[in-house]
Phi, psi and omega in degrees: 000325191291307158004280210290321194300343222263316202284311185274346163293256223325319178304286175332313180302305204284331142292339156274305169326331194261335177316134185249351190203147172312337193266308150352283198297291149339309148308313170283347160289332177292315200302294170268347177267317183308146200315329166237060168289182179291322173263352172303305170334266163005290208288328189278005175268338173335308164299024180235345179253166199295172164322302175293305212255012175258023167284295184279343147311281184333323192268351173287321190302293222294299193297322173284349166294295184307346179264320193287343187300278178340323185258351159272338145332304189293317208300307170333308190274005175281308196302308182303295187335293199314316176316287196293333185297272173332220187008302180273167269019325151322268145329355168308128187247137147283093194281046141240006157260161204307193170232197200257123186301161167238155206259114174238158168286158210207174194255156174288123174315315177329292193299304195308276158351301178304315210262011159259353179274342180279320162279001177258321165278352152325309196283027172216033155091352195271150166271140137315087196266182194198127159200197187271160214260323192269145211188107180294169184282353158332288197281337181262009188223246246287349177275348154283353178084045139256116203260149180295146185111342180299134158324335207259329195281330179302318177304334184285334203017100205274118152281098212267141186265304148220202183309323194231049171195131173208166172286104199324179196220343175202180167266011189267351140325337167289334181274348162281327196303273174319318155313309182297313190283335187218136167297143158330181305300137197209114169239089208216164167213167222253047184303161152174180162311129138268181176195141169205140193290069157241160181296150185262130137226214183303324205237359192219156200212138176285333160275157160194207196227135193206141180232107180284180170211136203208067172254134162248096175217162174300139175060037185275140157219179200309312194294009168255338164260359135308318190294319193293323215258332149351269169318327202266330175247029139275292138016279221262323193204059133100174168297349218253331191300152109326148144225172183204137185248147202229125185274148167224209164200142172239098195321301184285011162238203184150120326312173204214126197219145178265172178216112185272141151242183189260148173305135166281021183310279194251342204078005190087023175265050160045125183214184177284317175315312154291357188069050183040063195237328198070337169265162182217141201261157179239314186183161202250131175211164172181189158260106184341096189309148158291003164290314154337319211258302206302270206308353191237042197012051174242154215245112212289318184302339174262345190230163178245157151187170159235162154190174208202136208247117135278089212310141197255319193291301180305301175295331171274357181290322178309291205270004169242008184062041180280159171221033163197120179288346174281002173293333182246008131285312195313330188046059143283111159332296203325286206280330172280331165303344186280359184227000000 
């Protein structure tokens, strides 16, 4: 028996040596260690040698188990090295070839335009407001005082969900919104989405954009919304611009002003861009009627304000010379890489 144990270790060293692959090596633990394996045999013969010589035989079985366990163990963990060694030589990337461009994305004439008029009244102190775009008709008409029946809601052409919903039609529901929530002082202004039932053409869209602007505090007069409004078209077309206010009327201001700047064109010598006027109109302003002040339970005798509704479109058309607003719909690449 000692013979035999002596024939299945060397036979075993010498077939895991020549093993080339993990599943190889794996046989040969079923051929000798496995239940009918060469040495499980071996072990099952125990009972045929005497007393004295089955201690010692036994402690030879333990031990040649333990060397074929011990060189499939080594032979295994050799094989996995060769195995990763391959595969990565496999996988070697050369990080001095160039690599493959990606495409990166850019901002929206829109977007580019929103988010520097949103930094110029941040640095002058104004908050960023917000409300909904689906809108009751409270707010976006009657809190502002246009009470139904009014003219202005016929010019608006409202898309109504039902008798008391609708698709805001401006962004000046937000200057009530913000009143019920915050006491004077309040200074903040609005961008978003509108919706109004007009036909698409070069100036006009059923969806746009609009940035109300809305401060209430004790003693605000015309000359503080001038001065900001100033600031806002020196800013956005250079220091040299100019404005001018033109009186009009807005059921929700009083007094009410359209606000012009000089072309940045021409400088206010008249061009085809201004129609030769030398000014280009931008937005509509005033001072918050005190109905206004009312309804947004601030008390108009003790507090002031102004605000002022901007075409987000018209200013960005403006300042890039664009001359068909459906160009900022379209997602033509063509038209979006310039800028």
């Amino acid at each position: 028996m000692r013979e035999k144990l002596e024939e299945i270790k060397s036979a075993a060293s010498r077939l895991i040596e020549e093993a080339d692959a993990p599943a190889a090596l794996e046989e040969l633990r079923v051929k000798f260690l496995g239940k009918k394996g060469e040495l499980t045999s071996i072990l099952k013969m125990m009972g045929k040698l005497s007393a004295e010589e089955r201690p010692a035989m036994g402690q030879l079985a333990n031990t040649v188990r333990a060397e074929i366990e011990k060189r499939i163990d080594e032979k295994s963990a050799e094989l996995k090295a060769k195995e990763k060694e391959i595969r990565l030589r496999a996988e070697t990337l050369d990080i001095t070839a160039p690599g493959k461009p990606v495409a990166i994305g850019h901002k929206h004439p829109l977007s580019i335009v929103l988010d520097e008029v949103k930094e110029i009244f941040l640095g002058m102190g104004f908050q960023i407001a917000d409300g909904p775009e689906v809108e009751y008709d409270y707010y976006n008409f009657e809190a502002l005082n246009i009470p139904k029946g009014h003219p202005a809601r016929d010019t608006q052409d409202t898309f109504y969900i039902t008798d008391n919903i609708l698709l805001r039609t401006q962004t000046s529901p937000v200057q009530v919104r913000v009143m019920e929530q915050q006491k004077p002082p309040i200074r903040v202004i609005a961008p978003g989405r509108v919706y109004r039932s007009d036909a698409v053409d070069a100036t006009h869209s059923p969806i746009f954009h609009q940035i109300e602007g809305l401060v209430v505090d004790k003693g605000i007069t015309m000359s503080d919304l001038k001065g900001n409004l100033l600031a806002l078209a020196k800013r956005l077309y250079g220091e040299q611009t100019r404005i001018r206010l033109r009186p009009h009327h807005f059921p929700f201001t009083e007094p009410s002003c359209e606000i012009d700047v000089s072309c940045f064109r021409c400088g206010g010598k008249g061009c085809p861009m201004c129609k030769g006027e030398g000014w280009i109109e931008i937005l509509g302003a005033g001072m918050v009627h005190p109905k206004v002040l009312q309804n947004g339970g601030i008390d108009p005798d003790v507090y002031s304000g102004y605000a002022f509704g901007i075409g987000l479109e018209r200013l960005v058309m403006f300042r890039f010379n664009i001359d068909d607003m459906r160009l900022l719909y379209d997602n033509d690449m063509r038209f979006l890489e310039q800028f």
